[in-house]
C-alpha positions as CSV (number, residue, x, y, z in Angstrom):
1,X,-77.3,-72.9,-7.7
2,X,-77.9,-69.3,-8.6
3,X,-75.5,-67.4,-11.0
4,X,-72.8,-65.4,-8.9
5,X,-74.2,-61.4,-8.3
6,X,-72.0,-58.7,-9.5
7,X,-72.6,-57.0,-6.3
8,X,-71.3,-59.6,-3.3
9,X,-72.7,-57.6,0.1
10,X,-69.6,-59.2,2.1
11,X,-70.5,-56.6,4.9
12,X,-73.8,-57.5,5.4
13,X,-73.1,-61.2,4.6
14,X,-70.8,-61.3,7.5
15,X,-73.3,-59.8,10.0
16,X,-75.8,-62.3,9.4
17,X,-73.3,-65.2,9.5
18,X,-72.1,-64.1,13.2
19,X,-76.3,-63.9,13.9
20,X,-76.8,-67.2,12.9
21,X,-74.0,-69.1,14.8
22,X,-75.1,-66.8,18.0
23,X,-78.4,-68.3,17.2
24,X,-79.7,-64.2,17.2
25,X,-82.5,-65.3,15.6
26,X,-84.4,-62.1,16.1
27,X,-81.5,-59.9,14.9
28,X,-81.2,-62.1,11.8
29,X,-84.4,-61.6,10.5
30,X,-83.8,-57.6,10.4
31,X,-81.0,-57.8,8.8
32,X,-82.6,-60.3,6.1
33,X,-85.2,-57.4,5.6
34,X,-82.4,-55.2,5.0
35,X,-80.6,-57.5,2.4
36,X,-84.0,-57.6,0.7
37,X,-84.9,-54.4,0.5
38,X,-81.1,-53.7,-0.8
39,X,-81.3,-56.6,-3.6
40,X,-85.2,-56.9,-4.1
41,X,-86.4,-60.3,-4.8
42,X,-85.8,-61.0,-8.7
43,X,-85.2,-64.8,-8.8
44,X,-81.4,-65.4,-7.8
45,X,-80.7,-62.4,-6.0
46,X,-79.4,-62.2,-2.6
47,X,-82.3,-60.7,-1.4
48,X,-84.7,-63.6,-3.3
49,X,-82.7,-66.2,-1.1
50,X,-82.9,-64.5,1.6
51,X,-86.5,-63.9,1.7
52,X,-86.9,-67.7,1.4
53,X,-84.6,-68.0,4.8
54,X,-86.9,-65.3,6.2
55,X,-90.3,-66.8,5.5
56,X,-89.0,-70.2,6.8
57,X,-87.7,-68.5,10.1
58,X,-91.1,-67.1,10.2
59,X,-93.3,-70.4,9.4
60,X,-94.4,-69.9,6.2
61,X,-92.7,-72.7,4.4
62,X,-90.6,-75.9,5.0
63,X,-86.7,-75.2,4.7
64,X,-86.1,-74.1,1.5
65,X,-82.7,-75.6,0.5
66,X,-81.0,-79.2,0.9
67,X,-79.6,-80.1,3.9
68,X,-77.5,-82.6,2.9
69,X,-76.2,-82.6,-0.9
70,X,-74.9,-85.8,-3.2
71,X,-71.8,-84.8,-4.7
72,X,-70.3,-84.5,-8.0
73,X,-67.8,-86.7,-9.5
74,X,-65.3,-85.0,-7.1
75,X,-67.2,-85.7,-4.3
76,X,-68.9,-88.8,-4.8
77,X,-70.6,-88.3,-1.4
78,X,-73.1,-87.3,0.6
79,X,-72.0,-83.9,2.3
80,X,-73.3,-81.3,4.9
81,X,-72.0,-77.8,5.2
82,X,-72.4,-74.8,7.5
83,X,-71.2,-71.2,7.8
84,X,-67.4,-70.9,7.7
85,X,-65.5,-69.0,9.6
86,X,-67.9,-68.1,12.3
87,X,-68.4,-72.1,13.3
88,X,-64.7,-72.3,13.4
89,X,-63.0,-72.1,16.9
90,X,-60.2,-73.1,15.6
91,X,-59.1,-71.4,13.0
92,X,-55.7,-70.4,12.4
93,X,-54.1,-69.2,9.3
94,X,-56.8,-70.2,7.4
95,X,-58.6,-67.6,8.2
96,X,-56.9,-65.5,5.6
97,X,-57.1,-67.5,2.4
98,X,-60.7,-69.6,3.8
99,X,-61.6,-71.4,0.3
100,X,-65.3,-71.5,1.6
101,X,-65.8,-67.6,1.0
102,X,-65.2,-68.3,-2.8
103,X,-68.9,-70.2,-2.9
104,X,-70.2,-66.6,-1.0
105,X,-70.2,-65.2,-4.8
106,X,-73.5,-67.3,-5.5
107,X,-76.3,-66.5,-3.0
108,X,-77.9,-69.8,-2.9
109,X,-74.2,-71.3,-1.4
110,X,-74.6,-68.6,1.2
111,X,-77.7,-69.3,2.5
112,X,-77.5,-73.0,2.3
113,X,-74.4,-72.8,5.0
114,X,-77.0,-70.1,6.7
115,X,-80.0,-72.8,6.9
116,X,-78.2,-75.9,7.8
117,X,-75.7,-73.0,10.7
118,X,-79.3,-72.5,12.0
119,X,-80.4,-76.5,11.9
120,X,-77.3,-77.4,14.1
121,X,-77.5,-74.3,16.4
122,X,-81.1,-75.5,17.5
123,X,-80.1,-79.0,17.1
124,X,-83.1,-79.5,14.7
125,X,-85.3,-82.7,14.6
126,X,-85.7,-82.0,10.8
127,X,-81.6,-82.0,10.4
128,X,-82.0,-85.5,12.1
129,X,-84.6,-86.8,10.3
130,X,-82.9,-85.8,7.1
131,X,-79.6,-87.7,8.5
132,X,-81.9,-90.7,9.4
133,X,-83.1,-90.6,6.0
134,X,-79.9,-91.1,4.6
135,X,-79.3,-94.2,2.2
136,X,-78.1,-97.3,3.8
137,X,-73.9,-98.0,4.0
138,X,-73.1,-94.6,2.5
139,X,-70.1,-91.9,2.7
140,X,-71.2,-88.9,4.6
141,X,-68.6,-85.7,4.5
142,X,-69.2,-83.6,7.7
143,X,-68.7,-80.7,7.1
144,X,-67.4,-79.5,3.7
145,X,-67.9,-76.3,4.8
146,X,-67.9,-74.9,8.2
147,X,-66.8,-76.8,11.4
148,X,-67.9,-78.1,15.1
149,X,-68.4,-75.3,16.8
150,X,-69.4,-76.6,20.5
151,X,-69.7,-79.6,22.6
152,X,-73.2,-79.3,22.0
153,X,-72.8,-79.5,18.5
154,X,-70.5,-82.4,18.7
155,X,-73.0,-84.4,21.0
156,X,-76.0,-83.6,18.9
157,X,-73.8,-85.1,15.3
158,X,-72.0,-88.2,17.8
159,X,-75.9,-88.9,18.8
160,X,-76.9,-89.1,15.4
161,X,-74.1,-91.3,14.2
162,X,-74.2,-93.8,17.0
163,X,-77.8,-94.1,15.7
164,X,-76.7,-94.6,12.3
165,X,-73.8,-97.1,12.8
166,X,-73.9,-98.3,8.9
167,X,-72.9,-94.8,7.7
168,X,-69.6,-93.9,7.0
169,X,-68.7,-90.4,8.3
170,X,-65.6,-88.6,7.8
171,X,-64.6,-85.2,8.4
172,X,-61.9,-82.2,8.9
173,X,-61.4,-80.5,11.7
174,X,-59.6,-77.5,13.3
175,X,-62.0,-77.9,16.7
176,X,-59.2,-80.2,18.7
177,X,-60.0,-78.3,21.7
178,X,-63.6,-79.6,21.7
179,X,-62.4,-83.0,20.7
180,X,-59.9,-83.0,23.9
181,X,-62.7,-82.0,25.9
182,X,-65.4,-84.6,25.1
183,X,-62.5,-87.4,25.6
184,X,-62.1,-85.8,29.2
185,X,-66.0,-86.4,30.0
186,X,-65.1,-89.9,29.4
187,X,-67.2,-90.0,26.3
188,X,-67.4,-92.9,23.6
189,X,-66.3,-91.4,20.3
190,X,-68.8,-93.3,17.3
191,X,-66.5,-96.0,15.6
192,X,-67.9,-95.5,12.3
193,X,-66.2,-91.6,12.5
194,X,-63.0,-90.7,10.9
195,X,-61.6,-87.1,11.6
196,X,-58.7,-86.0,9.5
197,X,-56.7,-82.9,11.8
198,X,-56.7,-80.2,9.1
199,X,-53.8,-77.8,8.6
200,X,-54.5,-74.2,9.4
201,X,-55.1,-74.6,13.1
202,X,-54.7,-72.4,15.7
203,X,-52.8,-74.8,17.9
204,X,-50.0,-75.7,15.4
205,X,-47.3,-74.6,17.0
206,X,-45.4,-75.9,20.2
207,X,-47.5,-74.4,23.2
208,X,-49.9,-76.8,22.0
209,X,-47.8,-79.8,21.9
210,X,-49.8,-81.8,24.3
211,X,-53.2,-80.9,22.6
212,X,-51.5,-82.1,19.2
213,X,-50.5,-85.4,21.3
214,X,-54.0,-86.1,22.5
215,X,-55.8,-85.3,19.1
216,X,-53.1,-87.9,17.5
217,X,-54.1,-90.7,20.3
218,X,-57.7,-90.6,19.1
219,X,-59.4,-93.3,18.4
220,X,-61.4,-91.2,15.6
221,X,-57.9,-89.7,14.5
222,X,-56.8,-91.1,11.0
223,X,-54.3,-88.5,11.0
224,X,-53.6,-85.4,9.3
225,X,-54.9,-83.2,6.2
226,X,-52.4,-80.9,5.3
227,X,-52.5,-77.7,2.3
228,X,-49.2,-77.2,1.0
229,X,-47.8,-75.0,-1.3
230,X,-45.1,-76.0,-4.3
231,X,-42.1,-74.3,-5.4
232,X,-42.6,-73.6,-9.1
233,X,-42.0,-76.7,-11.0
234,X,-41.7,-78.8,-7.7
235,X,-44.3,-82.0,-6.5
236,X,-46.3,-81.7,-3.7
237,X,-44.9,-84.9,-2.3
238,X,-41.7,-83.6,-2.7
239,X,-42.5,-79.9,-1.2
240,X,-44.2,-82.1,1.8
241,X,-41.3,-84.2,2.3
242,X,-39.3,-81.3,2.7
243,X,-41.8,-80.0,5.3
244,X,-41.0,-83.0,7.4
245,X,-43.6,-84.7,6.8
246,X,-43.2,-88.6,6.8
247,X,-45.4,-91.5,5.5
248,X,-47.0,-89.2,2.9
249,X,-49.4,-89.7,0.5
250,X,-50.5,-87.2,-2.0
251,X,-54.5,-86.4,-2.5
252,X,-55.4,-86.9,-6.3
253,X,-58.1,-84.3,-6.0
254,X,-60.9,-86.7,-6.6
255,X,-62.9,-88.4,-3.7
256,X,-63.4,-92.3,-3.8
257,X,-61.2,-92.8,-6.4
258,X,-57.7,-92.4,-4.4
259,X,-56.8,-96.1,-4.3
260,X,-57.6,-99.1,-5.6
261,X,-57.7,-102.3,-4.0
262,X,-58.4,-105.9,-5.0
263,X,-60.7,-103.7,-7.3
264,X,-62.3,-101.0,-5.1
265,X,-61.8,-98.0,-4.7
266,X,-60.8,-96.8,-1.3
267,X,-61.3,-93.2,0.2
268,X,-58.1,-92.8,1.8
269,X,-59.1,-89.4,3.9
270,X,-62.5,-91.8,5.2
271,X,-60.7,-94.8,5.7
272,X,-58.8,-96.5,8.7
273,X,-56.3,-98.1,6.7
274,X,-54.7,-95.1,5.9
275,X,-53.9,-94.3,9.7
276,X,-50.8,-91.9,10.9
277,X,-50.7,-91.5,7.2
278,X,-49.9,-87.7,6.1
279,X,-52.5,-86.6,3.5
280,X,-51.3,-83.7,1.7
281,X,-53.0,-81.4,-1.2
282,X,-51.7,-78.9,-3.5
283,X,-52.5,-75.6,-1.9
284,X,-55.1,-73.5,-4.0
């Protein structure tokens, strides 16, 4: 990953992300120009990465970044991400404290979540080449960044897990609108999908209380992800409990390594043993 730029061109950088999920593709390429001809192309720069996006919109090489990254010891898996924000239809509060925008300081984050935004919006046969490539009976985070943004999208990843039924896919999601609606065309949801209903939503509240019902009833539904924030000197469980919340169980911070049982690990937020439980995390 590229060091962070002193000059972050949020502006611009919002512009192309709203071009990208429209699928604009024309209108994307001139504003990559623009961010080029702003930055120039010394290695690194925003307008370096973004001349690789360019030249790969226009044919001139394969894409340029990894579509779907193995993690670090926090994230011990697998893990796609897209644009945030702009793929989220369900955003809520979280739009004004989104963690994603932090990894906007280093280009090459940026235009990762710009590539693989473009992948889904034409519902790429490279993306699903690169999924089928995948290693055998492995933990796949969808998304880290970013979220479902359509039905379409939602049939195009469903397709590729039904076609991939040793994987293990897990996710967060504020989309429960889209999730309602694929139930009501009678749809199969895959069995090896786990979706944790992530805190921040839009429909958190009671007008939505039969929404929240049928996201709960879900066969995918483990149950819910939930950000909250400690009084000074207080525990998360504690500050959860207080909440409301029941049946709670606190995130370590580190993927895979959350319990262990008859000596493995489990991974509580991808596994169905841990459903109707309330995961919660220190706000940050």
């Amino acid at each position: 990953m590229s060091k962070p730029q002193s000059k972050f061109p949020r502006k611009l950088a919002l512009k192309v992300a709203r071009l990208a999920a429209q699928n604009k593709i024309a209108e994307l390429k001139i504003e990559l120009i623009k961010l080029i001809e702003a930055s120039g192309t010394k290695r690194g720069t925003w307008g370096d990465n973004a001349n690789k996006i360019l030249q790969w919109l226009n044919g001139e090489r394969d894409a340029p970044f990894t579509l779907f990254v193995k993690g670090n010891a926090k994230l011990p898996f697998y893990a796609f991400s897209a644009l945030p924000l702009v793929t989220c239809p369900g955003k809520g509060e979280c739009a004004k404290w989104c963690y994603s925008l932090k990894a906007w300081r280093c280009p090459a984050a940026f235009f990762r979540q710009l590539q693989n935004t473009i992948l889904v919006k034409s519902q790429s046969t490279v993306l699903a080449q690169a999924f089928k490539n995948l290693p055998d009976n492995t933990d796949v985070r969808l998304y880290v960044d970013g979220d479902i943004d359509s039905l379409e999208t939602m049939n195009y990843w469903f397709d590729l897990m039904n076609a991939r039924k040793d994987l293990n896919v897990y996710g967060y999601s504020k989309s429960w609108e889209l999730f309602s609606d694929f139930k009501k065309l009678g749809k199969s949801f895959p069995k090896n999908y786990t979706l944790n209903l992530s805190s921040g939503s839009k429909y958190e509240n009671g007008r939505h209380s039969l929404l929240i019902n049928t996201m709960d009833n879900l066969p995918v539904t483990r149950g819910t992800f939930s950000a909250v924030k400690s009084a000074k000197g207080d525990k998360t469980r504690q500050t959860a409990i207080a909440n409301g919340l029941k049946n709670v169980f606190v995130c370590p911070g580190k993927c895979g390594e959350c319990v262990k049982s008859k000596g493995k690990n489990i991974h509580a937020c991808g596994s169905k043993l841990f459903k109707n439980v309330n995961i919660v995390i220190e706000a940050h």
